[in-house]
C-alpha positions in Angstrom: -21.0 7.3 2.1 -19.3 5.6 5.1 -16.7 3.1 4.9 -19.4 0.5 6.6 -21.9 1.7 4.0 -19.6 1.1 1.0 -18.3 -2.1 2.3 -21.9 -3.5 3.2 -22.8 -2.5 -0.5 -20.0 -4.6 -1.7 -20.9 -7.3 0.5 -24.6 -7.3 -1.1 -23.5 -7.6 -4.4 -21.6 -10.8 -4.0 -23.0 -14.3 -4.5 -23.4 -16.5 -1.5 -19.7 -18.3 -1.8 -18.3 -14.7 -2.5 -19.6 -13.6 0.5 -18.7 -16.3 2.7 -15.4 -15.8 1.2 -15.4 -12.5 2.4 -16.4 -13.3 5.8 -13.8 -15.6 6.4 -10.9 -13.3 5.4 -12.5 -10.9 7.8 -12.3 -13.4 10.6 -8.6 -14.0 9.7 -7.8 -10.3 9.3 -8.9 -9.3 12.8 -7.0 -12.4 14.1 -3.7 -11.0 12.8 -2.0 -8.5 15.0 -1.3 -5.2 13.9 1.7 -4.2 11.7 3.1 -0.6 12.9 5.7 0.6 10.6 8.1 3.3 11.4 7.6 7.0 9.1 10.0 7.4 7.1 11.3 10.3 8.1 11.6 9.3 11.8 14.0 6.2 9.9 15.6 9.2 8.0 16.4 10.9 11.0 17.7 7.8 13.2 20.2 6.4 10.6 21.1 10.0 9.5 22.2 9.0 5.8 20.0 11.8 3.8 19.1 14.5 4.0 15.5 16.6 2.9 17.7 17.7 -0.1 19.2 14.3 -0.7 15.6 12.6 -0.7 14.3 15.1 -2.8 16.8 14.3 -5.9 16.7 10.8 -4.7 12.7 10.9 -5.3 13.0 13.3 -8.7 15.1 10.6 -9.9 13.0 7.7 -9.6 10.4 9.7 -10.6 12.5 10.9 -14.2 13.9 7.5 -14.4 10.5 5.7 -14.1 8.1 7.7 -16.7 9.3 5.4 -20.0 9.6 2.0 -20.5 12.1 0.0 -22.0 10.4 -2.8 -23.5 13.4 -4.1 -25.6 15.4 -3.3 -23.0 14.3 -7.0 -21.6 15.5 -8.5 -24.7 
């Protein structure tokens, strides 16, 4: 299935407000100029601060350091 095709699914299954909702956001959206963000790695490389290695504990850590949650921890 399309992107088109799944969206005009969507689109069918909303009630009339829903819809005409929806088809004012889209007006809106393709009003709104485009956001182009730099990769990160082309940032990386500019500033210089890390490097592959560096990002790769940087990224094991949040990943260890985000897996459990404190919840009296916000106590």
């Amino acid at each position: 299935m399309t992107m088109t095709d799944e969206l005009i699914e969507q689109f069918n299954r909303l009630d009339e407000a829903q819809q005409q909702r929806l088809l004012n956001f889209a007006r809106i959206l393709t009003k709104t100029p485009k956001v182009q963000g730099e990769p990160g790695t082309r940032i990386v490389q500019a500033v210089g601060f890390f490097d592959a290695q560096a990002l790769d504990e940087i990224e094991a850590a949040i990943n260890e350091g985000t897996e459990d949650i404190d919840w009296r921890g916000w106590e």
